[in-house]
TORKOLLO-225577 format. One record per atom (N, C-alpha, C): atom name; x, y, z. Coordinates in nm, 3 decimals, padded with zeros to 5 digits, m for minus. Each point is the difference from the previous one (the first is absolute). Example, Ala and Ser with C-alpha at 12.3 -4.5 7.8 and 13.67 -1.06 7.14 Angstrom:
2
R  atomo       xx       yy       zz
R      N   01.319  m00.569   00.780
R     CA  m00.089   00.119   00.000
R      C   00.090   00.120   00.000
R      N  m00.035   00.105  m00.072
R     CA   00.082   00.119   00.006
R      C  m00.077   00.109   00.073
This chain:
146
R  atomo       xx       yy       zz
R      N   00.540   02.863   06.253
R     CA  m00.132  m00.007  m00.059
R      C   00.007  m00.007  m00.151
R      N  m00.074  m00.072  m00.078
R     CA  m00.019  m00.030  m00.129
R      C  m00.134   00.082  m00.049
R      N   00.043   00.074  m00.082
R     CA  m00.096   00.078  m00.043
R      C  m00.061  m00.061  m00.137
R      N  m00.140  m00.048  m00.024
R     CA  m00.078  m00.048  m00.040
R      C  m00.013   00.041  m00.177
R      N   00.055  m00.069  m00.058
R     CA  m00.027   00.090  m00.139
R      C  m00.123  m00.050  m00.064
R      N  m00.055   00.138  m00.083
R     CA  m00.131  m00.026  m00.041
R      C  m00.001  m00.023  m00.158
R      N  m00.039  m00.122  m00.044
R     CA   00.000  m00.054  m00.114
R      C  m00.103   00.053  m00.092
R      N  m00.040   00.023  m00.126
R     CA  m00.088   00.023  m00.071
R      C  m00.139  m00.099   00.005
R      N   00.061  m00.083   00.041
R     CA  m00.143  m00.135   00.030
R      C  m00.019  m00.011   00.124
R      N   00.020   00.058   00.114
R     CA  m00.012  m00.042   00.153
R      C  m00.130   00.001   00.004
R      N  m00.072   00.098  m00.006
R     CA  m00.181   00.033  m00.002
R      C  m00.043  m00.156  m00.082
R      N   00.044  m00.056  m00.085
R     CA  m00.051  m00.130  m00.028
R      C  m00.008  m00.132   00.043
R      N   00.121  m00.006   00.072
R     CA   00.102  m00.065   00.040
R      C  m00.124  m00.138   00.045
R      N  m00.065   00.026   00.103
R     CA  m00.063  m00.053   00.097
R      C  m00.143  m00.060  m00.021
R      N  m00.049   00.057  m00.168
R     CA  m00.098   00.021   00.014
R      C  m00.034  m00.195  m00.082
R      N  m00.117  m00.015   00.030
R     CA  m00.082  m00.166  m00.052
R      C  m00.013   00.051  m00.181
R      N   00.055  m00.153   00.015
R     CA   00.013   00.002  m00.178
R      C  m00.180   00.026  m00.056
R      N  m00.067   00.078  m00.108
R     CA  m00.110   00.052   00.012
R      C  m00.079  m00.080  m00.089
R      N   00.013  m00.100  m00.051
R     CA  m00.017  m00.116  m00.078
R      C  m00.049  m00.138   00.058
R      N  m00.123  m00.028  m00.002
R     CA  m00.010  m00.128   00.042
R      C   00.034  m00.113  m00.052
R      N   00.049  m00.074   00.138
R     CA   00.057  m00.099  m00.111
R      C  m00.105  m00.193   00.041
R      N  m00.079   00.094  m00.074
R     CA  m00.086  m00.125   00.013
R      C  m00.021  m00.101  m00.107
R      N   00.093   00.004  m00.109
R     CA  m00.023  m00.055  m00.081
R      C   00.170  m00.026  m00.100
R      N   00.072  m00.122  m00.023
R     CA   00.110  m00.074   00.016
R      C   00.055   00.135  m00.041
R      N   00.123   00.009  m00.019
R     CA   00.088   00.074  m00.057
R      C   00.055  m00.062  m00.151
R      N   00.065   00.051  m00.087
R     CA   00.018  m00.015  m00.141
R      C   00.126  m00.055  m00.005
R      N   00.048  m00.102  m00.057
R     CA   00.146  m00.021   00.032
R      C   00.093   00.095  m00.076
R      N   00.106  m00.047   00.001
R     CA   00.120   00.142  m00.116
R      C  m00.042  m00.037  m00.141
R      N  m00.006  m00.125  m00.055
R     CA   00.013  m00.077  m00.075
R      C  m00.127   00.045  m00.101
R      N  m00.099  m00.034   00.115
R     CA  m00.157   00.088  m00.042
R      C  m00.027   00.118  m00.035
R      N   00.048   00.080   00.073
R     CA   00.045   00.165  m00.029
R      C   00.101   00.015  m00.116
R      N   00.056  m00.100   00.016
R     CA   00.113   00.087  m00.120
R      C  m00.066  m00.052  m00.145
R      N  m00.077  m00.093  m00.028
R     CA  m00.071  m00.083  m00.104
R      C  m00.098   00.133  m00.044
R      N  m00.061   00.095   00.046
R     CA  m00.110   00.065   00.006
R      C   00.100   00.090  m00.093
R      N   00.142   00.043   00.020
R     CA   00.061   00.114  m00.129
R      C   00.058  m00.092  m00.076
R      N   00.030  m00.086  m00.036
R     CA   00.053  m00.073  m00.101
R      C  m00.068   00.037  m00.151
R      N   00.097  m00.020  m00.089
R     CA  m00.068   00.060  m00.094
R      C  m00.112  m00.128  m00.070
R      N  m00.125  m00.013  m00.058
R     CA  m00.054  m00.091  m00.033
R      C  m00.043   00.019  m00.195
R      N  m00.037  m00.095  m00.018
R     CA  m00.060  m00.083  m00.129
R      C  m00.141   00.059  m00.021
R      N  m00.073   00.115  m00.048
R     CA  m00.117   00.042  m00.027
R      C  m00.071  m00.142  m00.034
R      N   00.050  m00.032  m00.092
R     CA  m00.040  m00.090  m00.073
R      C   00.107  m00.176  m00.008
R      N  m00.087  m00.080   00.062
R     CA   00.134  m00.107   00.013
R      C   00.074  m00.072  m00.159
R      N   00.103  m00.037  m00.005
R     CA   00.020  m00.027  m00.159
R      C   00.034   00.069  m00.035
R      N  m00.013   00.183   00.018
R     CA  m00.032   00.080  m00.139
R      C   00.171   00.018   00.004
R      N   00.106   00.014   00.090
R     CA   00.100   00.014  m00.040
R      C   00.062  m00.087  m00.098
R      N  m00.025  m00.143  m00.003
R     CA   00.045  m00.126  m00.098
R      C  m00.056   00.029  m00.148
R      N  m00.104   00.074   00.045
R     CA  m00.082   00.009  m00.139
R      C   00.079   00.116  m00.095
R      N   00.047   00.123   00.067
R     CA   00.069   00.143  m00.021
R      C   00.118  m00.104  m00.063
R      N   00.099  m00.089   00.092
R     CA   00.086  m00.037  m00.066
R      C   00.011  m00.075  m00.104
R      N  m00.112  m00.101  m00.012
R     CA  m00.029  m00.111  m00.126
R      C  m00.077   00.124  m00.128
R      N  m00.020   00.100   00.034
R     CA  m00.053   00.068  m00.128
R      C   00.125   00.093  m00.022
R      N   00.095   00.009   00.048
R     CA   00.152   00.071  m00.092
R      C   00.090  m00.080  m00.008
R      N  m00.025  m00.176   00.013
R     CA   00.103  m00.105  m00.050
R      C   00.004   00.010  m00.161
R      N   00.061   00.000  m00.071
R     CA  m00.039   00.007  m00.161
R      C   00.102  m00.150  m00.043
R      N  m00.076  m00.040  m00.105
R     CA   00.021  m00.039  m00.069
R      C   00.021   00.000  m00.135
R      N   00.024  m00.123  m00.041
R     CA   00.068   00.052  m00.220
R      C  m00.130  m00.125  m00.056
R      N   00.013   00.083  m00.114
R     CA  m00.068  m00.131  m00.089
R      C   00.075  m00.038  m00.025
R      N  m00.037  m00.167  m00.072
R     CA   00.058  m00.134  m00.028
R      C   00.033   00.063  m00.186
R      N   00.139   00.013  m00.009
R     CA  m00.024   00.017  m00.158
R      C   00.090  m00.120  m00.065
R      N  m00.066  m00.055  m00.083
R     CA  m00.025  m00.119  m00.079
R      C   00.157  m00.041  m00.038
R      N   00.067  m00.081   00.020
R     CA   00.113  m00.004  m00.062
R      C   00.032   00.030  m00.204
R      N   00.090   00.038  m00.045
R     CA   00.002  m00.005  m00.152
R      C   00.039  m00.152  m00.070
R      N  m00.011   00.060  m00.102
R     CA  m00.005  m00.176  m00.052
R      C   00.157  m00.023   00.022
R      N   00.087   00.085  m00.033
R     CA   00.120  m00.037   00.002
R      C   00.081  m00.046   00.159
R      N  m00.074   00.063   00.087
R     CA  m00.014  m00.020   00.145
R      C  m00.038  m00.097   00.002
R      N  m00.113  m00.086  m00.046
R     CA  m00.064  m00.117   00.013
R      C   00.096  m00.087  m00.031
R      N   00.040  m00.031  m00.091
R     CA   00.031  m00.065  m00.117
R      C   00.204   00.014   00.129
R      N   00.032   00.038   00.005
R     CA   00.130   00.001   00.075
R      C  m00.024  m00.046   00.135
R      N  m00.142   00.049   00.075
R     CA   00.011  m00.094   00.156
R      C  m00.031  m00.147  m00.040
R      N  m00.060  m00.053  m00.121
R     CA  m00.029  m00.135  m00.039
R      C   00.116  m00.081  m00.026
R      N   00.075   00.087  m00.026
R     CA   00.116  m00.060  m00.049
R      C   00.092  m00.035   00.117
R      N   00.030   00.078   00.081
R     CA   00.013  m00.065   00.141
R      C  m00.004  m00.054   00.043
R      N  m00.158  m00.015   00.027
R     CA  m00.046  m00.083   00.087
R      C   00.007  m00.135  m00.103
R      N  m00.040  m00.027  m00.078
R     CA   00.049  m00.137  m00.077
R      C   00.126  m00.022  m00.026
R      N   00.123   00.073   00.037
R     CA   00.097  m00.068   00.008
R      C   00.024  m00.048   00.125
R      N  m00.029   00.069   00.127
R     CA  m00.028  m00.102   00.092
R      C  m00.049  m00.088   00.016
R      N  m00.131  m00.053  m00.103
R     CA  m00.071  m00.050   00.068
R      C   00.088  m00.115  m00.107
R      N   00.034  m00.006  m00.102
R     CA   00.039  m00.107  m00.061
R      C   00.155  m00.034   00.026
R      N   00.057   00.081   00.054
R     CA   00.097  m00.030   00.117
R      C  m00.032  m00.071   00.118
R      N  m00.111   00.031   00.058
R     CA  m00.017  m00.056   00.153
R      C   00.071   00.067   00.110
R      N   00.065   00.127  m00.057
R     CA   00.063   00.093   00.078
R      C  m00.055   00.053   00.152
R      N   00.016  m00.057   00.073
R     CA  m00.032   00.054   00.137
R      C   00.088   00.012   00.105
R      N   00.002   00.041   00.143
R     CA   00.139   00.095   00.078
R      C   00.034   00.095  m00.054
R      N  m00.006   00.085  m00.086
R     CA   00.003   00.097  m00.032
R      C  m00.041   00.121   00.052
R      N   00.096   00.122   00.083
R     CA  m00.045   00.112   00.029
R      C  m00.059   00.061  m00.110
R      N  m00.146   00.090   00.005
R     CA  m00.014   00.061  m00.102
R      C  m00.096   00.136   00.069
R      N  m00.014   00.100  m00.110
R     CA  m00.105   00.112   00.064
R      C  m00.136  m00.002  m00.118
R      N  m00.100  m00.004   00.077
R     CA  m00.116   00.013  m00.088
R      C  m00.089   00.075   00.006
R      N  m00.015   00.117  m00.109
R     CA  m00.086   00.087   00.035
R      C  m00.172  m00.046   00.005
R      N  m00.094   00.046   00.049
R     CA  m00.117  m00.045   00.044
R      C  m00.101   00.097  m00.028
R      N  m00.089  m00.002  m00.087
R     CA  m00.120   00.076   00.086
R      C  m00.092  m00.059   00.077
R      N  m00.090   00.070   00.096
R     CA  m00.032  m00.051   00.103
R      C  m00.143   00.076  m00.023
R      N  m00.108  m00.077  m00.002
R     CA  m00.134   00.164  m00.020
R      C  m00.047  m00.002   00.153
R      N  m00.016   00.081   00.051
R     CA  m00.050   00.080   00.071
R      C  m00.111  m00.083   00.061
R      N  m00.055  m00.060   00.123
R     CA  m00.166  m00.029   00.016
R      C  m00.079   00.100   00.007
R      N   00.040   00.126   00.068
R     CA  m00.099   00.083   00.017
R      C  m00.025   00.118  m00.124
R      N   00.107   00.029  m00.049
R     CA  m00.032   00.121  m00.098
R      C   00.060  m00.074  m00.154
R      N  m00.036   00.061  m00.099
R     CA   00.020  m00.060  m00.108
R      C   00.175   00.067  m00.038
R      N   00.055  m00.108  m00.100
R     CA   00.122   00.020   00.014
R      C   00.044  m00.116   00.127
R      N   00.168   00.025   00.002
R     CA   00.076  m00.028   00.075
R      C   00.095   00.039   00.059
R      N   00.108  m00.094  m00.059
R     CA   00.158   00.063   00.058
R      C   00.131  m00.062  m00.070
R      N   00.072   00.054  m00.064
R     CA   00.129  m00.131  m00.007
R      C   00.096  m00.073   00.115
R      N   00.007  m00.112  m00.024
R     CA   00.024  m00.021   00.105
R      C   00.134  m00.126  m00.003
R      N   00.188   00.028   00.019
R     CA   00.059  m00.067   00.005
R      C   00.068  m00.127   00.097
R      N  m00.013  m00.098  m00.063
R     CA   00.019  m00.109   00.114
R      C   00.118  m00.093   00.005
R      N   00.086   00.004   00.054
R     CA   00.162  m00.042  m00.005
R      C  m00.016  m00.160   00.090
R      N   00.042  m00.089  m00.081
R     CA   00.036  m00.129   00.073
R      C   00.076  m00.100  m00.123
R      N  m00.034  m00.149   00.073
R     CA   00.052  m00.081  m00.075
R      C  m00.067  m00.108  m00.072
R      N  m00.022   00.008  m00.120
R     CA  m00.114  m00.057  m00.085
R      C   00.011  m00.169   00.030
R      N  m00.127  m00.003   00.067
R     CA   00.014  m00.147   00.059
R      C  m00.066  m00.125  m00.113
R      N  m00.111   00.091  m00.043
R     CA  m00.048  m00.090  m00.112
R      C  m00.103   00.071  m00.111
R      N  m00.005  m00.056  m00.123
R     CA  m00.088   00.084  m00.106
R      C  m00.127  m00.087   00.024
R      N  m00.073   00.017   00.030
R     CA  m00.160  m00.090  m00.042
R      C  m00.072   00.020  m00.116
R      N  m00.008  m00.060  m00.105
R     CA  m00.002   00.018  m00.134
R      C  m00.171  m00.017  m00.033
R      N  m00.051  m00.096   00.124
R     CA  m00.159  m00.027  m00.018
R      C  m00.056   00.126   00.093
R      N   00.062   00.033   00.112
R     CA  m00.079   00.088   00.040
R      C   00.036   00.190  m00.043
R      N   00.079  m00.001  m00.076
R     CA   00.067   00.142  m00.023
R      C   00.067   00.036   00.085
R      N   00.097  m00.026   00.113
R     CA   00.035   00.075   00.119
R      C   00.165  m00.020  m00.052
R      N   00.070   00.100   00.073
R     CA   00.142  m00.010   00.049
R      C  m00.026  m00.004   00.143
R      N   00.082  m00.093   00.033
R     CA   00.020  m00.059   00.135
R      C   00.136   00.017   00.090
R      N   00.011   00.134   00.109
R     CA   00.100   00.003   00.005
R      C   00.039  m00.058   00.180
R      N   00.120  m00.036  m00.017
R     CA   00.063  m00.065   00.137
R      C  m00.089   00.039   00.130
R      N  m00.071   00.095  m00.002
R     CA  m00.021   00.063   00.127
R      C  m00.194  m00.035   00.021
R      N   00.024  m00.079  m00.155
R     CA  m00.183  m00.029  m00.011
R      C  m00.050   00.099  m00.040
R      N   00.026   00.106  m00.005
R     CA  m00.072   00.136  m00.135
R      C  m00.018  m00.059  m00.105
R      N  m00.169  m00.009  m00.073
R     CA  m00.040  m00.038  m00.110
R      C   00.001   00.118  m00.077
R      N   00.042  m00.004  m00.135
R     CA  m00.041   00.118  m00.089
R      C  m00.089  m00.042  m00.109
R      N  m00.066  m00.023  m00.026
R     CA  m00.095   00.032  m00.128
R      C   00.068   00.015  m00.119
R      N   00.016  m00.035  m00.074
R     CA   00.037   00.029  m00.162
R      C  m00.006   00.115  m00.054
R      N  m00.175   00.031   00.023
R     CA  m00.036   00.100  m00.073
R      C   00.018   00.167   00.038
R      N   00.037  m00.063   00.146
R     CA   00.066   00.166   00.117
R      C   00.116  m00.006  m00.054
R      N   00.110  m00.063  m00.029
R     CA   00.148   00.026  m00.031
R      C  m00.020   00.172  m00.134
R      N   00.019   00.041   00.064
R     CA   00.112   00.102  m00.147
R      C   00.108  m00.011  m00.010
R      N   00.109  m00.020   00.097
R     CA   00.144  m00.054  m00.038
R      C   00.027  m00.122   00.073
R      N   00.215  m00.061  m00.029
R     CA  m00.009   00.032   00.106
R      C   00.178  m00.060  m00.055
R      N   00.092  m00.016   00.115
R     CA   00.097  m00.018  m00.058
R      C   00.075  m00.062   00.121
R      N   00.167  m00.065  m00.052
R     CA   00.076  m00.080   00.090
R      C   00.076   00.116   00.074
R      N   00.001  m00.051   00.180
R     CA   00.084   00.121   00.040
R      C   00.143  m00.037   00.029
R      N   00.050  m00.154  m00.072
R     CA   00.152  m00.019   00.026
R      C   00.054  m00.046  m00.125
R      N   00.016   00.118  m00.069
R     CA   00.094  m00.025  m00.156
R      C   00.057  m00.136  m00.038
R      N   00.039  m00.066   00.089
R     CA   00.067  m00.141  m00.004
R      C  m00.075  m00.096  m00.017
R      N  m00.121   00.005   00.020
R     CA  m00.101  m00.109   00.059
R      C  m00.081   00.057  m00.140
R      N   00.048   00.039  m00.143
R     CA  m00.081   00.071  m00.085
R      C   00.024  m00.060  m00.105
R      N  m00.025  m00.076  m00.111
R     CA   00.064  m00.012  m00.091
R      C  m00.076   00.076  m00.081
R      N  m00.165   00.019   00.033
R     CA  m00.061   00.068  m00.079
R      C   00.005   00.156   00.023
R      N   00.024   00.091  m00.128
R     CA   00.003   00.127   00.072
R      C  m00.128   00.061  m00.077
């Protein structure tokens, strides 16, 4: 004989689930969506992050700064110097907040455009003239200008 052991739930065991179920059931997917953590406000996290991006102001190059990237760039340009690896520093302003960013761009100077202000590099990156603050050759050999 097998003697019957009595479980802490037996008295339940048997009994009709007490819930009607007259109406669909929730999937997991549905249920689990209901604790997920949510967005009070939609955006407002992009917004939290775009208001502690910082930026720099644009400060003006010096004359002697001026006067040395001109010089540069017109010896290239009266060279016709192009293939040239070079690095060029950039500022870049910002669309949304005032200010910008510096911003360096490494390639191979494909062409100077003298009517439209741009450096034109291999990869089709236009630069602007007036964004350059530096910029320089990155293969000593390929330099005559230093």
């Amino acid at each position: 004989m097998t003697a019957h052991h009595k479980g802490p739930y037996d008295d339940i065991i048997t009994v009709s689930y007490p819930f009607a179920l007259s109406r669909p059931r929730m999937s997991r997917l549905d249920r689990a969506a209901q604790f997920a953590p949510f967005e009070a406000l939609e955006g407002s996290r992009e917004m939290i992050v775009e208001s502690e991006r910082q930026t720099v102001t644009d400060k003006p190059l010096a004359e002697d700064e001026l006067e040395e990237l001109n010089r540069k760039l017109g010896y290239l340009v009266e060279n016709k110097i192009t293939n040239l690896r070079i690095s060029v520093l950039v500022f870049e302003k910002d669309e949304f907040k005032e200010g910008g960013a510096l911003k360096t761009y490494e390639g191979i100077l494909r062409f100077i455009d003298m009517n439209s202000g741009l450096l034109i590099l291999s990869d089709g990156t236009k630069l602007p003239f007036g964004s350059i603050r530096d910029f320089h050759c990155l293969c000593e050999q390929d330099c005559k200008e230093k």
